[in-house]
PDB file with one MODEL, atoms N, CA, C and O in Angstrom:
MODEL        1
ATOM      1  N   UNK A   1     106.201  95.086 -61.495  1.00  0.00           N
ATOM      2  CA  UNK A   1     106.637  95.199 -62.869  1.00  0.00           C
ATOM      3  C   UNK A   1     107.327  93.905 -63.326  1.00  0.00           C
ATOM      4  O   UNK A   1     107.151  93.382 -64.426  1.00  0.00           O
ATOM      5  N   UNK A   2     108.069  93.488 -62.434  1.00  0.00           N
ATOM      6  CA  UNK A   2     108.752  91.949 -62.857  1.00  0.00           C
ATOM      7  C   UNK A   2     107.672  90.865 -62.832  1.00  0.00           C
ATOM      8  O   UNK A   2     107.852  89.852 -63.508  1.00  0.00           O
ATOM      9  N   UNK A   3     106.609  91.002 -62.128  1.00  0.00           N
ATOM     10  CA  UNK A   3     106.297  89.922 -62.206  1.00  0.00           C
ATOM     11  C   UNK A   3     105.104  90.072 -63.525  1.00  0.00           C
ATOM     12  O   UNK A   3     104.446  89.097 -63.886  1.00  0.00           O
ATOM     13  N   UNK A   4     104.972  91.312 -64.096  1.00  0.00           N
ATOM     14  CA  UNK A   4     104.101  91.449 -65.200  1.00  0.00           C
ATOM     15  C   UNK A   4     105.137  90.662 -66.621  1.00  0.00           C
ATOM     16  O   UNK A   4     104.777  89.973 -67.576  1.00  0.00           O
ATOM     17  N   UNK A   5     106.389  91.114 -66.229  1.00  0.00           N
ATOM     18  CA  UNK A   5     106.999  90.671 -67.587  1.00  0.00           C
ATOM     19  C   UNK A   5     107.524  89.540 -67.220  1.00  0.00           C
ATOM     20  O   UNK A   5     108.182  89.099 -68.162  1.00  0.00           O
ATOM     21  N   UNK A   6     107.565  88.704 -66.118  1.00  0.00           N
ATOM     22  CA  UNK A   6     107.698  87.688 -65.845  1.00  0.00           C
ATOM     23  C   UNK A   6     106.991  86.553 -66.661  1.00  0.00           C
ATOM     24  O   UNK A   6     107.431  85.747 -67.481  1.00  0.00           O
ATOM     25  N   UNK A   7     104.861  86.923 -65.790  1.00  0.00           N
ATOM     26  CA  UNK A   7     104.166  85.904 -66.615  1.00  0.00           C
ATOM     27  C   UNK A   7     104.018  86.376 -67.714  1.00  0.00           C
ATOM     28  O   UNK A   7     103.441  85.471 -68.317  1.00  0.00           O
ATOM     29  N   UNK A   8     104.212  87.581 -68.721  1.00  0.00           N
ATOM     30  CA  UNK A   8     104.206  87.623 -70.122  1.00  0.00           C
ATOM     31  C   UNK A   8     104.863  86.735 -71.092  1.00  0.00           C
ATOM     32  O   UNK A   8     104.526  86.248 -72.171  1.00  0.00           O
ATOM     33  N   UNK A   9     106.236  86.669 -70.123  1.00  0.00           N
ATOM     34  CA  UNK A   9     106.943  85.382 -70.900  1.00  0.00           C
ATOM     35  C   UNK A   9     106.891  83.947 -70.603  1.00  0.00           C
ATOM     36  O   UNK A   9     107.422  83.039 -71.243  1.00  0.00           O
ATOM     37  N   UNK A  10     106.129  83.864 -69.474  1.00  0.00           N
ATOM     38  CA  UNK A  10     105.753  82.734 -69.708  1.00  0.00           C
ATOM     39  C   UNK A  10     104.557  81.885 -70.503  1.00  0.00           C
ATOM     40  O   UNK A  10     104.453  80.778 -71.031  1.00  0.00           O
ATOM     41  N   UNK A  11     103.593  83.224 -70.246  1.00  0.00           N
ATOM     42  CA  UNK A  11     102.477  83.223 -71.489  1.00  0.00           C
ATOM     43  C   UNK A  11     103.035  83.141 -72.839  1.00  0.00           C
ATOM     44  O   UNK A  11     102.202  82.547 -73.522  1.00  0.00           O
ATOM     45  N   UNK A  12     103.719  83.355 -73.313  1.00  0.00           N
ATOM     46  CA  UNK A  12     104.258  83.802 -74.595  1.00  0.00           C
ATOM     47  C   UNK A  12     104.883  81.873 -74.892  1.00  0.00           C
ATOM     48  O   UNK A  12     104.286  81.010 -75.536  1.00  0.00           O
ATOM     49  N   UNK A  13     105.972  81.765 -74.293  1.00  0.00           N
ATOM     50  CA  UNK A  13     106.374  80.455 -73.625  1.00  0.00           C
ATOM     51  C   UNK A  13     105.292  79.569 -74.560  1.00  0.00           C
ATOM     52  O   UNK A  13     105.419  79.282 -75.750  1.00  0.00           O
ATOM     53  N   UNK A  14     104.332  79.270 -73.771  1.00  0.00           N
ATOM     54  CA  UNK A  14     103.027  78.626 -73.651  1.00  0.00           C
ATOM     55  C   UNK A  14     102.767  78.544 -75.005  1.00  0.00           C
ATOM     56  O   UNK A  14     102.759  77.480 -75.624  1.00  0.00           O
ATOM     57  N   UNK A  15     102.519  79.807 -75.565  1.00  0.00           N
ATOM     58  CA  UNK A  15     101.542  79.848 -76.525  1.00  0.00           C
ATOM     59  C   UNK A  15     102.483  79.284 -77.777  1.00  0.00           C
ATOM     60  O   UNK A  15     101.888  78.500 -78.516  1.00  0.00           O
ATOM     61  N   UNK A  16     103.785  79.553 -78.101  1.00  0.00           N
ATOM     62  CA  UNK A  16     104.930  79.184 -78.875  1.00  0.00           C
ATOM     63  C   UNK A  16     104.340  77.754 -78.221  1.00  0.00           C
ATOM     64  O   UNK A  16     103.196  77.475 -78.579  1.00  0.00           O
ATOM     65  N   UNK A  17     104.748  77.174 -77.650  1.00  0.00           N
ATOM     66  CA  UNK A  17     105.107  75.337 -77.656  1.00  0.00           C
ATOM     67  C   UNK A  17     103.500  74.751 -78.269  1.00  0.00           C
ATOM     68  O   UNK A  17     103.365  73.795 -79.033  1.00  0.00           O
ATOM     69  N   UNK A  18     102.708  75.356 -77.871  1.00  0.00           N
ATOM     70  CA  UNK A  18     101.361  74.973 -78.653  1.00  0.00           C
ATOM     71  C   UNK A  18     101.294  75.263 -79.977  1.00  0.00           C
ATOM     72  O   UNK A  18     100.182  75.071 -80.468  1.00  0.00           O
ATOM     73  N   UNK A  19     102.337  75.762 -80.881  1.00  0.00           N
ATOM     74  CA  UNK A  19     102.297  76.096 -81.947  1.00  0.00           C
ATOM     75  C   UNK A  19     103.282  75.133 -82.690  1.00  0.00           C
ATOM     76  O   UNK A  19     103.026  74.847 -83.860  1.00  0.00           O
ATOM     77  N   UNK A  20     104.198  74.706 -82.189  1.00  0.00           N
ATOM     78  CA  UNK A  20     105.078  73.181 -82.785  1.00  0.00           C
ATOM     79  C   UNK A  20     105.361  72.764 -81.975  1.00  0.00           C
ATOM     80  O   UNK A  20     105.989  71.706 -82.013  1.00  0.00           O
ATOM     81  N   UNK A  21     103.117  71.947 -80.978  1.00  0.00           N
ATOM     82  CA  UNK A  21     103.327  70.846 -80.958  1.00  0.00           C
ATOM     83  C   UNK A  21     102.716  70.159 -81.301  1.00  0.00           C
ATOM     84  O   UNK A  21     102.034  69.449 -80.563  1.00  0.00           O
ATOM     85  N   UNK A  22     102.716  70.089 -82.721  1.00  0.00           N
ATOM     86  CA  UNK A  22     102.101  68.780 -83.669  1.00  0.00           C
ATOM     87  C   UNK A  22     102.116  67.856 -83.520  1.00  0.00           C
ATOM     88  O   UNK A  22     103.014  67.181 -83.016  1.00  0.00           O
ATOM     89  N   UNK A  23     100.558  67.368 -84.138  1.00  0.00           N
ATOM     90  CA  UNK A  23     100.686  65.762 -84.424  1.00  0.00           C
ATOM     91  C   UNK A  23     100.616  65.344 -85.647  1.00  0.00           C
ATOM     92  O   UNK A  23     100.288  66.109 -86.554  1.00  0.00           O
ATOM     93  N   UNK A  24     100.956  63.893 -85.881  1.00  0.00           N
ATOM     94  CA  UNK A  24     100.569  63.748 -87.461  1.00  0.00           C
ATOM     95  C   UNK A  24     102.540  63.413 -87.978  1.00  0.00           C
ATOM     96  O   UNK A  24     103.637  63.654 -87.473  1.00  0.00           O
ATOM     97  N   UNK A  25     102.142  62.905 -88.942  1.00  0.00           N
ATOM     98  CA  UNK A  25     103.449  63.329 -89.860  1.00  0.00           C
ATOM     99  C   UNK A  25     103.842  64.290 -90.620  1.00  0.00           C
ATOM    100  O   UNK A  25     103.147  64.512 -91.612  1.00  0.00           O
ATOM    101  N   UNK A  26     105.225  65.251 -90.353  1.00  0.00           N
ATOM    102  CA  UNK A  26     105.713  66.068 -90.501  1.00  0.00           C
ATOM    103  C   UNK A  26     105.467  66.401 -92.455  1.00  0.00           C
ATOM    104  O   UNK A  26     105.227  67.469 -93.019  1.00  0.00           O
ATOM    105  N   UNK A  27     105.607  65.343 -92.900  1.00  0.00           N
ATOM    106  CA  UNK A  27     105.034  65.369 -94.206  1.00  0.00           C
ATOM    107  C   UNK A  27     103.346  65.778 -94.722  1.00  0.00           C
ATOM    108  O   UNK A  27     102.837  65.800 -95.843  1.00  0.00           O
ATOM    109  N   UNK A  28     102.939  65.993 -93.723  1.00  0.00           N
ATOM    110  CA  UNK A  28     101.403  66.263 -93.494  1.00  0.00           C
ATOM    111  C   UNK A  28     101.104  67.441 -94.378  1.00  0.00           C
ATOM    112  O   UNK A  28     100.246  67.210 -95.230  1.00  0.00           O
ATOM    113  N   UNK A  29     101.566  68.533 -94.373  1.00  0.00           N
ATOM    114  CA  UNK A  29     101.556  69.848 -95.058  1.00  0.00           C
ATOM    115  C   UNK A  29     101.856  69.616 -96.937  1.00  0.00           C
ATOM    116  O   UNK A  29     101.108  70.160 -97.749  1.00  0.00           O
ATOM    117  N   UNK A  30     102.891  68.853 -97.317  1.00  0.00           N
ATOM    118  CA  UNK A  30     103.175  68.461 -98.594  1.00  0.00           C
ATOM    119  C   UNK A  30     102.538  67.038 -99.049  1.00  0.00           C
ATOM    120  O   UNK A  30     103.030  66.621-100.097  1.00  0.00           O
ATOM    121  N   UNK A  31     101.970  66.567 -98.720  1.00  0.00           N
ATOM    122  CA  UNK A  31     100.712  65.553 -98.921  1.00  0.00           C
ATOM    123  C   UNK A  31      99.502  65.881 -99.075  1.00  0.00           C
ATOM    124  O   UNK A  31      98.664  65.077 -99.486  1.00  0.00           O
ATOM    125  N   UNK A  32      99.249  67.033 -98.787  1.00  0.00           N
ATOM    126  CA  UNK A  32      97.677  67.325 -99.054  1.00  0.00           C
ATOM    127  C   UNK A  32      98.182  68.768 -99.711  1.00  0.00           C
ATOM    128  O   UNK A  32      97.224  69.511 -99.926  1.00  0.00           O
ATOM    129  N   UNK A  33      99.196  69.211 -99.999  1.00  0.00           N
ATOM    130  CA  UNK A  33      99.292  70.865-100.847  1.00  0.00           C
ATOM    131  C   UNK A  33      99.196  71.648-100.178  1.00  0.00           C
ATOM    132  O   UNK A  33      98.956  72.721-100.734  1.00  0.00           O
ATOM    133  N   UNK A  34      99.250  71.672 -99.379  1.00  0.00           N
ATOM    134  CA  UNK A  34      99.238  72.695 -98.886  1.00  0.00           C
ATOM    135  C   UNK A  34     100.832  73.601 -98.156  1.00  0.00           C
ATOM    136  O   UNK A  34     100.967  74.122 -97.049  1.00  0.00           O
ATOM    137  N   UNK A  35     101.300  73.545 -98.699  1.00  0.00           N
ATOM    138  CA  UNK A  35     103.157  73.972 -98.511  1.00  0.00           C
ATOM    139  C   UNK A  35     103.147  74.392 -99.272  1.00  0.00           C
ATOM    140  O   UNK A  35     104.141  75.107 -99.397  1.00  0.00           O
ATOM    141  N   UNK A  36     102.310  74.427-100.300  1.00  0.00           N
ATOM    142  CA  UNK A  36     103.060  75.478-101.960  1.00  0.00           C
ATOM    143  C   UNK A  36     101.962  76.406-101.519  1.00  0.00           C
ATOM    144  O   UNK A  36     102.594  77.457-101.631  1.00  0.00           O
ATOM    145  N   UNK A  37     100.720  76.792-101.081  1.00  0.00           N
ATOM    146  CA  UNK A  37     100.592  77.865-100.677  1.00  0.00           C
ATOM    147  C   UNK A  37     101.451  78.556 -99.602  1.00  0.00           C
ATOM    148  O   UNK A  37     101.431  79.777 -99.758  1.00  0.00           O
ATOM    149  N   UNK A  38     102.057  78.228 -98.757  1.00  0.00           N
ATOM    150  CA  UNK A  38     102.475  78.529 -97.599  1.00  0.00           C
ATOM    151  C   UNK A  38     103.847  79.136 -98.580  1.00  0.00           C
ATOM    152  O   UNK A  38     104.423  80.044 -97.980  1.00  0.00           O
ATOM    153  N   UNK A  39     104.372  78.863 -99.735  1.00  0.00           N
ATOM    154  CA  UNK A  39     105.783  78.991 -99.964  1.00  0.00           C
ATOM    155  C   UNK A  39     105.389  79.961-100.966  1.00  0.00           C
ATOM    156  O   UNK A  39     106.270  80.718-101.372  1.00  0.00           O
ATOM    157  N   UNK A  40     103.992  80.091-101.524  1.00  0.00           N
ATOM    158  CA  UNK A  40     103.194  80.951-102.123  1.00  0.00           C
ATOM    159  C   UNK A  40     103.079  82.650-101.449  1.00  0.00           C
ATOM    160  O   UNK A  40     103.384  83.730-101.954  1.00  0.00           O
ATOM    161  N   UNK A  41     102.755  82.450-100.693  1.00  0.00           N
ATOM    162  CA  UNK A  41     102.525  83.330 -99.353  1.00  0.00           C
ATOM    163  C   UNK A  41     103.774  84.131 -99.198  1.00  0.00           C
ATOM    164  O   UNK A  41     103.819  85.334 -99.456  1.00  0.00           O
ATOM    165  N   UNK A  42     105.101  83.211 -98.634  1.00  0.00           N
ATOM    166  CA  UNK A  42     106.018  83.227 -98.268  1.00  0.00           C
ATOM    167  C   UNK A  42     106.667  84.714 -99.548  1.00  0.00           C
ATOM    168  O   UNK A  42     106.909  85.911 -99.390  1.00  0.00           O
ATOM    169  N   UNK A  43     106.713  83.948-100.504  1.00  0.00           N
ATOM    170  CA  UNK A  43     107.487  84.787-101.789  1.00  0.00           C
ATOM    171  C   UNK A  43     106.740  85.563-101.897  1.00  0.00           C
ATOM    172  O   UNK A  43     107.447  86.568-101.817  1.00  0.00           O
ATOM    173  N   UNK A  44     105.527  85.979-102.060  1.00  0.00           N
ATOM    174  CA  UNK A  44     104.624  87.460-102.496  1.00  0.00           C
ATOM    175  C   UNK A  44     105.200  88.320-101.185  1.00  0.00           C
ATOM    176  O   UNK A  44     105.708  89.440-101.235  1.00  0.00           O
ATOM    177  N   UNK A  45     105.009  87.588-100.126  1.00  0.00           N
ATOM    178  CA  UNK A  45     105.482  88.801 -99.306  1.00  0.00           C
ATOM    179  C   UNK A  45     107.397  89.248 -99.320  1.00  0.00           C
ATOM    180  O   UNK A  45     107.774  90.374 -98.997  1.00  0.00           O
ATOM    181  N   UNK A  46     107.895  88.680 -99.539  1.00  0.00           N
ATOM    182  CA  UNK A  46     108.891  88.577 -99.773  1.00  0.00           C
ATOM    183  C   UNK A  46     109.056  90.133-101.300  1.00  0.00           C
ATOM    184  O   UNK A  46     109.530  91.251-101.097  1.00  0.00           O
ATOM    185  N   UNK A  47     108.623  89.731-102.337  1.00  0.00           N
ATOM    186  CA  UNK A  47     108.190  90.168-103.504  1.00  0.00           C
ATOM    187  C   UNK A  47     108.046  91.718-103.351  1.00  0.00           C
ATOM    188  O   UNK A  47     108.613  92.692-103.846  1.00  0.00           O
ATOM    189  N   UNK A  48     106.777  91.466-102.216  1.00  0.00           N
ATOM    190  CA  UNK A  48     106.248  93.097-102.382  1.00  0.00           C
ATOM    191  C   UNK A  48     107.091  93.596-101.067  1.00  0.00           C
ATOM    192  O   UNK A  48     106.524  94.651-100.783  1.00  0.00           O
ATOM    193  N   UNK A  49     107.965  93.433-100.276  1.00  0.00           N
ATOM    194  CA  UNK A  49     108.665  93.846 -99.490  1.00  0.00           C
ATOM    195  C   UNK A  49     110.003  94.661-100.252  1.00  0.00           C
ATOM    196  O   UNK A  49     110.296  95.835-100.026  1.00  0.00           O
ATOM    197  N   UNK A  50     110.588  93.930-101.014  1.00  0.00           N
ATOM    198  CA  UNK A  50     111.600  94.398-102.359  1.00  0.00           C
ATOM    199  C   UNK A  50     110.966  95.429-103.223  1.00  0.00           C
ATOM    200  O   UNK A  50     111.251  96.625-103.280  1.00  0.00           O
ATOM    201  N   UNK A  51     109.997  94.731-103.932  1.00  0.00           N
ATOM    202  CA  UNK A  51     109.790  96.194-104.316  1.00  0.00           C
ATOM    203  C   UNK A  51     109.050  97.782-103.681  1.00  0.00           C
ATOM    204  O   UNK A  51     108.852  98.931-104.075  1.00  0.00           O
ATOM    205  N   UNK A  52     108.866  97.072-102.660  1.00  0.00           N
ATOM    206  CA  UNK A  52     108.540  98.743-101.772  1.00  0.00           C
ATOM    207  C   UNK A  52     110.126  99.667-101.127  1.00  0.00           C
ATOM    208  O   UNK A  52     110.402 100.855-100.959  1.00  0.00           O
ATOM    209  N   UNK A  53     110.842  98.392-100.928  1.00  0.00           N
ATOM    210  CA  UNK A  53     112.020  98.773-101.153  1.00  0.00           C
ATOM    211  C   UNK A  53     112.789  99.629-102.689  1.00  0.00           C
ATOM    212  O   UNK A  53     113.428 100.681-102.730  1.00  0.00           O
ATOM    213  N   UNK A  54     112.563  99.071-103.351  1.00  0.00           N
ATOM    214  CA  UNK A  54     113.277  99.826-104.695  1.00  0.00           C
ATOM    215  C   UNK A  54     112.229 100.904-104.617  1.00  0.00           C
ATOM    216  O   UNK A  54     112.841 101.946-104.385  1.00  0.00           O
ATOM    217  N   UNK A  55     110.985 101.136-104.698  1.00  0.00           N
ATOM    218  CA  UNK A  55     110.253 102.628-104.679  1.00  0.00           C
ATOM    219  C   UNK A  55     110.248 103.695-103.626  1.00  0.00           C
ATOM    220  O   UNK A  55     109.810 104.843-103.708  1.00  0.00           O
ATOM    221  N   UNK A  56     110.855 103.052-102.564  1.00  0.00           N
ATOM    222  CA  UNK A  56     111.532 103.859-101.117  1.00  0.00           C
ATOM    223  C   UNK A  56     113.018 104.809-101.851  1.00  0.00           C
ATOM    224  O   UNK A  56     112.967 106.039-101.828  1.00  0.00           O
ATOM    225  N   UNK A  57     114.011 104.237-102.339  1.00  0.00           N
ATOM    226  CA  UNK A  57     115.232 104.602-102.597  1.00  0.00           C
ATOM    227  C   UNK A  57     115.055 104.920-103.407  1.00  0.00           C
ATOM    228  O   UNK A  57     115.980 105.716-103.571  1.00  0.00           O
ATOM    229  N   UNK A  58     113.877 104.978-105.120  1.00  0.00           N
ATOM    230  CA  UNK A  58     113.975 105.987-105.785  1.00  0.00           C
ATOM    231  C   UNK A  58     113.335 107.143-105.327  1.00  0.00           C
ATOM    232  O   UNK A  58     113.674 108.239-105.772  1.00  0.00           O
ATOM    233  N   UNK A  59     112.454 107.031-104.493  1.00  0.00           N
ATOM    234  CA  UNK A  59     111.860 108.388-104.168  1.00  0.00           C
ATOM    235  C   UNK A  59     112.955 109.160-103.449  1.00  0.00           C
ATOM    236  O   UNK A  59     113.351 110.271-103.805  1.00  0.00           O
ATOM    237  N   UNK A  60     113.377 108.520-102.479  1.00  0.00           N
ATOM    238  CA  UNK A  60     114.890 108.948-101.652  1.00  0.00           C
ATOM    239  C   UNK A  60     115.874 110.296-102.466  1.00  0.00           C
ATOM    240  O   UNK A  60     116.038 111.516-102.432  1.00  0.00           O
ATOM    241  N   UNK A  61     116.431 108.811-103.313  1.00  0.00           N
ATOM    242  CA  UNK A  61     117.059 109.784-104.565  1.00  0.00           C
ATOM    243  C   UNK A  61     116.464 110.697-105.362  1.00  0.00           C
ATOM    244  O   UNK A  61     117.153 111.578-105.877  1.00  0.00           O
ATOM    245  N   UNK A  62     115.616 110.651-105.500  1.00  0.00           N
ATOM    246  CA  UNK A  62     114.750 111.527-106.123  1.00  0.00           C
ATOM    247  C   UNK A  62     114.544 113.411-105.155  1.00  0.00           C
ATOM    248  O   UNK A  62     114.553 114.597-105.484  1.00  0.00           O
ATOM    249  N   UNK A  63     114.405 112.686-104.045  1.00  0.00           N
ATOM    250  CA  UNK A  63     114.398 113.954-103.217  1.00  0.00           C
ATOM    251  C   UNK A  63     115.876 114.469-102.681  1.00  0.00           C
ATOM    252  O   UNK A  63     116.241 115.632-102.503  1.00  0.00           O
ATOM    253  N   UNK A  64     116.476 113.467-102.517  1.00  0.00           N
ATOM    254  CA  UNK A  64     118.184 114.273-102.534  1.00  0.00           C
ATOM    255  C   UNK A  64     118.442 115.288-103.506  1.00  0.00           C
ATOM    256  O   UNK A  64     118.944 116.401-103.347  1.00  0.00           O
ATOM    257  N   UNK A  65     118.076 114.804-104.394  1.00  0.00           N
ATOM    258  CA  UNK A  65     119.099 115.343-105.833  1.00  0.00           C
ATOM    259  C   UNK A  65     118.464 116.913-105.861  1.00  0.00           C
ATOM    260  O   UNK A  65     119.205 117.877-106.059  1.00  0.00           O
ATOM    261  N   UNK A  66     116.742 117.088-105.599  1.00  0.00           N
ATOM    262  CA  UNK A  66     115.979 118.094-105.521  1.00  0.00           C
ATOM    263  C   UNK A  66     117.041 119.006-104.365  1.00  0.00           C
ATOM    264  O   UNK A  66     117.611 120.058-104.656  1.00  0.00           O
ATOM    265  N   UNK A  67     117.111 118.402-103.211  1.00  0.00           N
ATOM    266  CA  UNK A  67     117.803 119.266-101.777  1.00  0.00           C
ATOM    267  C   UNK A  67     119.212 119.405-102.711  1.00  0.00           C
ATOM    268  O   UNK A  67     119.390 120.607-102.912  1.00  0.00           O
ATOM    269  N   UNK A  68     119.850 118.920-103.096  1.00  0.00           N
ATOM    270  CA  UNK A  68     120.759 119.011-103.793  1.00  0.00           C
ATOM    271  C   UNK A  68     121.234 120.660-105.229  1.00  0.00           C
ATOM    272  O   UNK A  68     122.189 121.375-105.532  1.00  0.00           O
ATOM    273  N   UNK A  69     119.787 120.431-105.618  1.00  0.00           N
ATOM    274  CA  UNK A  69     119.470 121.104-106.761  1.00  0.00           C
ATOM    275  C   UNK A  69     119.553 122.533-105.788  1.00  0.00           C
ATOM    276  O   UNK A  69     120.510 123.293-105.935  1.00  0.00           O
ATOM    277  N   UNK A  70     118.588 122.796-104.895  1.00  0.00           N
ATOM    278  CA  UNK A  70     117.845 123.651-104.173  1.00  0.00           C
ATOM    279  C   UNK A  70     119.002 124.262-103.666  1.00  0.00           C
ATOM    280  O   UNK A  70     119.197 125.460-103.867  1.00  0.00           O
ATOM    281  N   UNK A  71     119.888 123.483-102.953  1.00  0.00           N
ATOM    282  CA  UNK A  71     121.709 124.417-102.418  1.00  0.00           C
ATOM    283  C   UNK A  71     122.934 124.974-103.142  1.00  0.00           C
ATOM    284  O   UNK A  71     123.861 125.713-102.811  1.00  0.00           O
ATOM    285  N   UNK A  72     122.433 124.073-104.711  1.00  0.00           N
ATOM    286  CA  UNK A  72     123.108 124.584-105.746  1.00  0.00           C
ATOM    287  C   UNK A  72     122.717 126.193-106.467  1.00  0.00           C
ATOM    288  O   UNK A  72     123.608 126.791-107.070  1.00  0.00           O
ATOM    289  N   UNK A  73     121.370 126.780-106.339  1.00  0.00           N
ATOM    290  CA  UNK A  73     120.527 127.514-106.809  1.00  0.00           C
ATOM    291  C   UNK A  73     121.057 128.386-105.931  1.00  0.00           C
ATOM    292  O   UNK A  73     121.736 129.239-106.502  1.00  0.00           O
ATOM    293  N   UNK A  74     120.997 128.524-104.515  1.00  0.00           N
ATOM    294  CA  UNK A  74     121.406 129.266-103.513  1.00  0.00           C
ATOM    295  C   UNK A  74     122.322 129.623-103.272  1.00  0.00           C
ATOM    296  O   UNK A  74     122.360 130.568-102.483  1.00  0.00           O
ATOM    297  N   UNK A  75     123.051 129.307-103.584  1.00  0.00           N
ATOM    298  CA  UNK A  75     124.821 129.861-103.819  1.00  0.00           C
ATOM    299  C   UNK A  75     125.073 130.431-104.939  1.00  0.00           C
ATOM    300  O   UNK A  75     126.211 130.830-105.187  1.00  0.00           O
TER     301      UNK A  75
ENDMDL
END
């Protein structure tokens, strides 16, 4: 078992350092445009994360107030 989660992290390890280890100049991404998609990307998900949030907590509230309603009726 240790040695499964052993080389997992070292696989893992691996695969991270191959991922920033670039070449080129670091300016590479905002020289050819391509960073305003990436910051594009970035905010929509960002965006629709919030508002699935605000439609989570009205439904929430929405169903409290019902359980709410429902214990008031019962008494």
């Amino acid at each position: 078992m240790k040695k499964a989660i052993f080389s997992a992290l070292i696989f893992q390890f691996c695969w991270f350092h191959k991922l920033f280890a670039q070449t080129g100049s670091p300016d590479f991404m905002r020289s050819v445009g391509k960073i305003y998609v990436v910051v594009a990307v970035i905010v929509t998900v960002f965006i629709g994360i919030v508002l699935f949030l605000i439609y989570l907590d009205r439904r929430l509230t929405k169903l409290e107030n019902q359980i709410i309603e429902h214990d008031q009726n019962d008494n």
